[in-house]
N, C-alpha and C positions, 0 to 999 in steps of 0.2 A: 504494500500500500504506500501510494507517495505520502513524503510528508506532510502536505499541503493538508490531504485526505485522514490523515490520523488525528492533525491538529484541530479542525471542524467536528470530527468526530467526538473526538476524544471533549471536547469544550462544549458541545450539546449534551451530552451523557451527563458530563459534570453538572450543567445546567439542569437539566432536568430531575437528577439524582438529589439536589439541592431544593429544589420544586416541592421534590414527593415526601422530602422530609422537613420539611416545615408544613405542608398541606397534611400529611397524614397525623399530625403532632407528636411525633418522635422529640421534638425538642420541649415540649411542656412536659410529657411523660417522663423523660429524663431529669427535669429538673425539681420534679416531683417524686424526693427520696423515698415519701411513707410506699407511696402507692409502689414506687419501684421496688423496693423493699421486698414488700408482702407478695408479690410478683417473682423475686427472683428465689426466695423461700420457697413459696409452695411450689415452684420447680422442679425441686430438688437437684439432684446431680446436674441434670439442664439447665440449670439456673445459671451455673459457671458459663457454661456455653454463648449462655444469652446475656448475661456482661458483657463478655470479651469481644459480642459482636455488636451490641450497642456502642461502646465504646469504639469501636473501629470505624462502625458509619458517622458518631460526631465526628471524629479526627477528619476522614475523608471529606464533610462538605463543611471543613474548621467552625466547630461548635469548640467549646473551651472543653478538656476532660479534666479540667482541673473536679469538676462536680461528680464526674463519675469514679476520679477518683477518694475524693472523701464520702462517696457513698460507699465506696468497696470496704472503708473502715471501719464505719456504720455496718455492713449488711455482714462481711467476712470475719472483722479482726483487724488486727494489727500488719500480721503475717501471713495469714492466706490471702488478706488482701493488694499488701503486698507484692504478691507473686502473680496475683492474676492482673493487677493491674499495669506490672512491669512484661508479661506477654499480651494483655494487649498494645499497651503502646508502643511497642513493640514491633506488634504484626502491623498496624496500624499506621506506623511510621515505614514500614519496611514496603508494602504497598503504595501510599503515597508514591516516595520516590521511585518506585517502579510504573508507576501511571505517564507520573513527569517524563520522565525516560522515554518509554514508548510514545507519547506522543508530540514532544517538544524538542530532545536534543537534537533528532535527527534537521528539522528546521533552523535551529538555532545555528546549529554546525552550517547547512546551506547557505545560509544567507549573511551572514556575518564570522562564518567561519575561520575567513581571513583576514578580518581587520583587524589593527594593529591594536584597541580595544582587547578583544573579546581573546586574542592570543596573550594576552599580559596577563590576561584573569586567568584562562588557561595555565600557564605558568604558575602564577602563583597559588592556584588550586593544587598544581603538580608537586609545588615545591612547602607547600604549609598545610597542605589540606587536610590533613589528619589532625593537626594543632589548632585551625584556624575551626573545624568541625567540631573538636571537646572544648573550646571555649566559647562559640555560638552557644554551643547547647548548655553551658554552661551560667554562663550571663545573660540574661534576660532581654538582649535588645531587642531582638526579632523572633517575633510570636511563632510559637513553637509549630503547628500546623503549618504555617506558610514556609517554614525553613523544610519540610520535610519533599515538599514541591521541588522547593527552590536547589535543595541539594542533589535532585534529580536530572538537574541541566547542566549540571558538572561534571568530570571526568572521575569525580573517585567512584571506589569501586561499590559494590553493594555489599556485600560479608564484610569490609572494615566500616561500612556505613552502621549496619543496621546494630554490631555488637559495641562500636563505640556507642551509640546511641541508646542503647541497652544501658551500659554499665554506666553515662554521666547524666540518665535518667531517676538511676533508681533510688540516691540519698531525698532528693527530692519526694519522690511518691514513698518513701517509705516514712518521711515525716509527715507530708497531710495525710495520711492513711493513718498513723499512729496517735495524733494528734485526734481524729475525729472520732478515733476509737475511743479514745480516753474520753473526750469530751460527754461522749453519749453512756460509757457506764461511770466516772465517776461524778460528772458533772462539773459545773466552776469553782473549783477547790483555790486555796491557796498553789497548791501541788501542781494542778494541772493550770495556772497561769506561769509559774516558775520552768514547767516545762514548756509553755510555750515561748518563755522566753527566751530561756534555755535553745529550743528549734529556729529562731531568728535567728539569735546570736552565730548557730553554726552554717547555717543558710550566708549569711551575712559573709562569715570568715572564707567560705568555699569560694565564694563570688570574686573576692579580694586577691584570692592566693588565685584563679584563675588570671585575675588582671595581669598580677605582679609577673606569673608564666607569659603572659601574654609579650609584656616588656620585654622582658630575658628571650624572649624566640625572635624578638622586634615582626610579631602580628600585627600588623594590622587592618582590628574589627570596624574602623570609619573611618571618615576622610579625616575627622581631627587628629586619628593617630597615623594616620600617615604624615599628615605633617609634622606631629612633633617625632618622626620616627625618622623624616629626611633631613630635619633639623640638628639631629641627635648626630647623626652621621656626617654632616658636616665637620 
């Protein structure tokens, strides 16, 4: 299929997919813990099944999962939530970029292939992209669905994509997953504000030592660090 033919396609499907879930209310039902709840209980073992694929269709037409993941804390635990909410986002993110892929790079490559642009990115994707990929994911500048597209029009590969993404995922979901757990059995304790403090604080410290990596690899994640980056080198 030509490019041209994947990208129309591929961009009506989206559209549409996008359409049927907000029309069919997938996105009220989602965001509606009790009902989802009681839902994914009386499932039972299926219930697993039917997270991990709720969860995949927010991510696909960028709904936030930050909600499905502090429902998994709420419905699972601490730790089984945990783990299903770290393979969904997971698969989730792992599709994405295989969407992006199939129906963008081959276009992108076509048409701008060779400009002296999109060959620099090229480059620096070749030459940081693994560093420049765990500190995106890392520091919150750009919304986590639209990075999982957006990584899909790059040259890295999909196995270092999808495991780094995995592994600079899961301190994150394992705290609002922990955090929402605690919340709902012990309530607003002394204890459970101390720990939420406590999950800031480390949230906070990850972000920083990200930055401070970022410096020391001389990444850079926008145009202001590029320039204090050619500045430096001077």
């Amino acid at each position: 299929m030509k490019a041209e033919c994947k990208f129309v396609v591929g961009s009506l499907t989206f559209a549409l997919a996008i359409y049927l879930v907000y029309a069919s209310g997938i996105f009220n039902f989602i965001s509606d813990l009790p009902h989802l709840q009681a839902l994914i209980r009386q499932s039972g073992i299926f219930g697993y099944s039917l997270y991990i694929l709720l969860f995949v269709i927010a991510t696909l037409v960028l709904l936030p999962g930050s909600v499905l993941v502090i429902g998994s804390g709420i419905i699972f635990g601490p730790f089984l939530g945990t783990l299903l909410s770290l393979v969904a986002a997971t698969l989730a993110s792992s599709v994405s970029f295989l969407i992006a892929r199939w129906m963008g790079r081959e276009l992108v490559l076509k048409y701008v292939g060779d400009t002296t642009v999109f060959q620099s990115i090229e480059k620096g994707i070749a030459r940081n992209g693994i560093d420049f990929l765990i500190l995106t994911r890392l520091i919150p500048l750009f919304p986590y669905n639209i990075q999982n597209y957006a990584y899909g029009l790059t040259a890295i590969a999909f196995w270092p994509y999808t495991f780094i993404s995995a592994f600079t995922t899961l301190p994150g979901i394992f705290i609002y997953t922990f955090m929402a757990s605690d919340l709902v059995t012990e309530g607003i304790t002394l204890s459970f504000i101390f720990k939420l403090c406590l999950a800031g604080l480390i949230l906070f410290i990850l972000i920083q030592l990200a930055k401070c990596y970022a410096r020391y690899k001389q990444v850079a994640l926008t145009t202001s660090d590029k320039t204090s980056l050619t500045e430096q080198q001077r």
